[in-house]
C-alpha positions as CSV (number, residue, x, y, z in Angstrom):
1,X,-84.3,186.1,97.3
2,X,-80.6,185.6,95.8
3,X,-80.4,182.1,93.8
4,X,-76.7,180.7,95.6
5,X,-76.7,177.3,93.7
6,X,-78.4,176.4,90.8
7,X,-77.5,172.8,89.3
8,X,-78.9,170.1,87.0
9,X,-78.2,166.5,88.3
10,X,-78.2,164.2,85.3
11,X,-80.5,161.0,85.7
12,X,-79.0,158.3,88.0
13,X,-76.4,160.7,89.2
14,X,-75.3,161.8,92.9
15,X,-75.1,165.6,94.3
16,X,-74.7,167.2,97.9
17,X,-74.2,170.5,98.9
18,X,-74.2,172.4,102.8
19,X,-77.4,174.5,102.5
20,X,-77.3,177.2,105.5
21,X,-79.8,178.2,108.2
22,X,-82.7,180.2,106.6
23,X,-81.6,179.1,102.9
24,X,-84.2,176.9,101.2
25,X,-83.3,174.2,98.8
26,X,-85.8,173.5,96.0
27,X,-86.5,169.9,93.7
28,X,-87.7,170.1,91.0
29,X,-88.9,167.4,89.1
30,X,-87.8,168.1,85.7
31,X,-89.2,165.3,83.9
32,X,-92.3,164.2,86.3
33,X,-92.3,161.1,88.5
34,X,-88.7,161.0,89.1
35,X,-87.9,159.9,92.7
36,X,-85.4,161.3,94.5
37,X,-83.4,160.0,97.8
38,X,-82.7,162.4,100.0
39,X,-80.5,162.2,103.5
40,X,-79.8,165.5,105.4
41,X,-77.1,165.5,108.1
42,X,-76.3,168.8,110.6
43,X,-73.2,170.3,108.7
44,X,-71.1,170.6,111.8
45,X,-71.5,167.3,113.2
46,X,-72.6,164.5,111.0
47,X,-73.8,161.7,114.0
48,X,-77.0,164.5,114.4
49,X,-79.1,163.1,110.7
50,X,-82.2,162.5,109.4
51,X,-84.4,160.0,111.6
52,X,-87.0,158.9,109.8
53,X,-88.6,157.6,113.4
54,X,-88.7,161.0,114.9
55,X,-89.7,162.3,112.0
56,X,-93.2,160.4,111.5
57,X,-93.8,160.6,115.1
58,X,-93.4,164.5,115.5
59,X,-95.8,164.5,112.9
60,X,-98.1,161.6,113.1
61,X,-97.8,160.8,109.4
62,X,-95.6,158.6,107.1
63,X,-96.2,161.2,104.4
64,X,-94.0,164.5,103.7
65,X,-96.2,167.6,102.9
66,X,-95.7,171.7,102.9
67,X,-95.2,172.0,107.4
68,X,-93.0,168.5,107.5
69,X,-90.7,169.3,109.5
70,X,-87.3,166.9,109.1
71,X,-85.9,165.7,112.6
72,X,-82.5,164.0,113.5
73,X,-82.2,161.0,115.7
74,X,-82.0,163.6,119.0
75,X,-85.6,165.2,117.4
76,X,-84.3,168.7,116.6
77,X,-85.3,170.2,113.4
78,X,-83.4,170.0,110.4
79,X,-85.6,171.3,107.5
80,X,-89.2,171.9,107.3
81,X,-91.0,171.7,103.6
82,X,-92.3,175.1,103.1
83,X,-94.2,174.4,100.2
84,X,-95.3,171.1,97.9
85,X,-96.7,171.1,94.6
86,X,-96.9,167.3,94.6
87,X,-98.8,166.3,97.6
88,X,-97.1,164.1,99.3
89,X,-93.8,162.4,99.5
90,X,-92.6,158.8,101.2
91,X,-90.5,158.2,104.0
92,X,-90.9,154.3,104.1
93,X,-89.6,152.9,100.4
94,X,-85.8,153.3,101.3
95,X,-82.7,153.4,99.3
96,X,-82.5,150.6,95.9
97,X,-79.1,148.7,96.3
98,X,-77.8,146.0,94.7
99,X,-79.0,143.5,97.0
100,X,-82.3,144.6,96.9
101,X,-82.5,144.6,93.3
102,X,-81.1,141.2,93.0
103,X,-83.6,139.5,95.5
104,X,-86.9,141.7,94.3
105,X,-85.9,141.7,90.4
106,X,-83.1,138.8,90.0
107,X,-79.7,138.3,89.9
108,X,-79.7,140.1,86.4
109,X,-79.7,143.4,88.4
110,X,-76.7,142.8,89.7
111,X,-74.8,145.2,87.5
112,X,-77.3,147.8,87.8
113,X,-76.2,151.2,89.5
114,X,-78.0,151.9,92.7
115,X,-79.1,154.5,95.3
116,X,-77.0,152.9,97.8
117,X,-73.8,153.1,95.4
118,X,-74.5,156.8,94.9
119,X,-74.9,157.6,98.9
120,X,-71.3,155.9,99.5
121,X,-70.0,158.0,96.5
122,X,-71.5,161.4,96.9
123,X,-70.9,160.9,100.8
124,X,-67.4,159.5,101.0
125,X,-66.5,163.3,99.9
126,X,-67.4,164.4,103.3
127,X,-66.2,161.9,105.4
128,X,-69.7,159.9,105.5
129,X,-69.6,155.8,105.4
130,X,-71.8,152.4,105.5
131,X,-72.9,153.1,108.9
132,X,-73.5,156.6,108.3
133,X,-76.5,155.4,105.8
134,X,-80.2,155.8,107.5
135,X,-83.4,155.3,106.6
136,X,-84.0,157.8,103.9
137,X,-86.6,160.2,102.2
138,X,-87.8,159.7,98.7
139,X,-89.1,162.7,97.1
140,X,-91.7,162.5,94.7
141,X,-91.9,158.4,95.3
142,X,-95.4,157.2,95.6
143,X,-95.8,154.4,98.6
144,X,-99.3,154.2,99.4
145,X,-100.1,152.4,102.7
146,X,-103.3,150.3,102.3
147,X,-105.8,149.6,105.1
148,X,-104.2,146.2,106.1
149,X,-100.4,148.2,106.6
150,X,-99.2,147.0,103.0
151,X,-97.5,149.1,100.5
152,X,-95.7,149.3,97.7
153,X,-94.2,151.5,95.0
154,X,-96.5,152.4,92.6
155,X,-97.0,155.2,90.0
156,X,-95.9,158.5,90.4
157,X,-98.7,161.6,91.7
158,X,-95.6,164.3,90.3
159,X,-95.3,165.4,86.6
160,X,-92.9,167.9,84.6
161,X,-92.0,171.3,86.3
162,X,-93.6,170.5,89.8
163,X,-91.3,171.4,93.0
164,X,-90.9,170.9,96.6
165,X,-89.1,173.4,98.8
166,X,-87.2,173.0,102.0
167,X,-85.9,175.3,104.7
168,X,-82.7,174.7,106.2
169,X,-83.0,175.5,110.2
170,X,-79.3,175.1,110.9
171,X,-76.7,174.4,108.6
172,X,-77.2,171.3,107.2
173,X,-75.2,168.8,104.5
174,X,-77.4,167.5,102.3
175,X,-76.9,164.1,99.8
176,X,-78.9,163.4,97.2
177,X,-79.3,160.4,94.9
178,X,-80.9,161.2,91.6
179,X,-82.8,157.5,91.8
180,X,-81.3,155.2,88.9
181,X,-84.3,152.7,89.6
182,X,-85.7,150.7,86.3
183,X,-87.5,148.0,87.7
184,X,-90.7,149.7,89.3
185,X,-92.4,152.7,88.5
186,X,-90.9,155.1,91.2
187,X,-88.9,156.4,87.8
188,X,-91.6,155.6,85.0
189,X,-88.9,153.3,84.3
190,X,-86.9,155.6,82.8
191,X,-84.8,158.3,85.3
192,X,-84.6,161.6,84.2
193,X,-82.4,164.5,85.3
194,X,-83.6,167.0,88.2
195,X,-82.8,170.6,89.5
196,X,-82.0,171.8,92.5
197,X,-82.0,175.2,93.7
198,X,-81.0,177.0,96.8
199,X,-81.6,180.3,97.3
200,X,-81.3,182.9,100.4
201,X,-82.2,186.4,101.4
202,X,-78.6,187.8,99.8
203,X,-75.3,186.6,98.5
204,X,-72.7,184.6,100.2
205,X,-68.8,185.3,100.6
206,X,-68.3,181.7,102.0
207,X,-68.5,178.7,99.5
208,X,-72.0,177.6,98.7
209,X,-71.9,175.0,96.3
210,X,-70.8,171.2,96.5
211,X,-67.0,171.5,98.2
């Protein structure tokens, strides 16, 4: 396999990239129990993105695993996890915001940066809004779902080095947010930077990296 992309995201920081069909793009959790929001749109036409729904019902779980296979709102495939070091990963904690930090932690946390911020950033580059924000997938994030449906964010099952992998199944435009969380454990209260990776079966002449 050729390595096509190979970047560092700094802690708190946003990244995207178009990964193409049969490319895989791999997290890795640098500094262990670092969560990471992901959303995953198809690369030609933006309104086909992650469902999160369709996702947990085409695989009767809430958790992400090596066989998860990502789904868009019409339940075609996006990108299927093709391997997992970790375990399992949550598709029910959502984005931190602003508003969310302010009601859970007080309006202290105003001034804090977000996930929500960095999906509006990192997205506005291709075109992607408010509305165009779903329900979204957090790597390494430990939600457990207790017997009586509660859950919460608790800590992390990842540590240093471990990765997940993904395979693209069409071309798809992913946007990441490298969580800046500091108020629960989903970090270990303190975000650290992450790699991603994509790689293919040979080199590119197109553009492969963030445009």
């Amino acid at each position: 396999m050729t390595t096509l992309l190979d970047d560092v995201v700094p802690a708190r920081a946003p990244w995207s990239a178009v990964v193409r069909q049969g490319d895989v793009l791999t997290i890795v959790d640098l500094g262990g129990n670092q969560a990471v929001d992901f959303l995953v749109f198809d690369a030609a036409d933006t309104s086909l993105r992650y469902s999160a729904p369709d996702t947990i019902q085409g695989q009767d779980s809430v958790f992400l695993t090596t066989g998860s296979i990502l789904r868009d709102c019409e339940y075609g495939p996006l990108m299927t996890v093709v391997a997992d070091e970790v375990g399992r990963h949550d598709t029910l904690g959502g984005a931190c915001s602003k508003e969310s930090n302010t009601l859970r932690y007080g309006n202290q946390t105003w001034a804090q940066h977000a996930c929500v911020e960095n999906f509006l950033a990192e997205g506005g580059r291709h075109g992607l809004g408010k509305r165009d924000l779903v329900s979204n997938i957090n790597w390494y994030m430990n939600v457990p779902v207790d017997a009586d449906g509660a859950l919460g964010i608790v800590d992390g099952i990842s540590a240093p080095g471990l990765s997940v992998s993904l395979r693209a199944e069409r071309d798809v435009l992913v946007v990441v947010s490298n969580c800046p969380q500091i108020n629960n454990p989903c970090n270990g209260f303190d975000p650290t930077p992450v790699r991603l990776v994509v790689t293919g079966p040979q080199a590119r002449t197109d553009e492969q990296a963030q445009p």
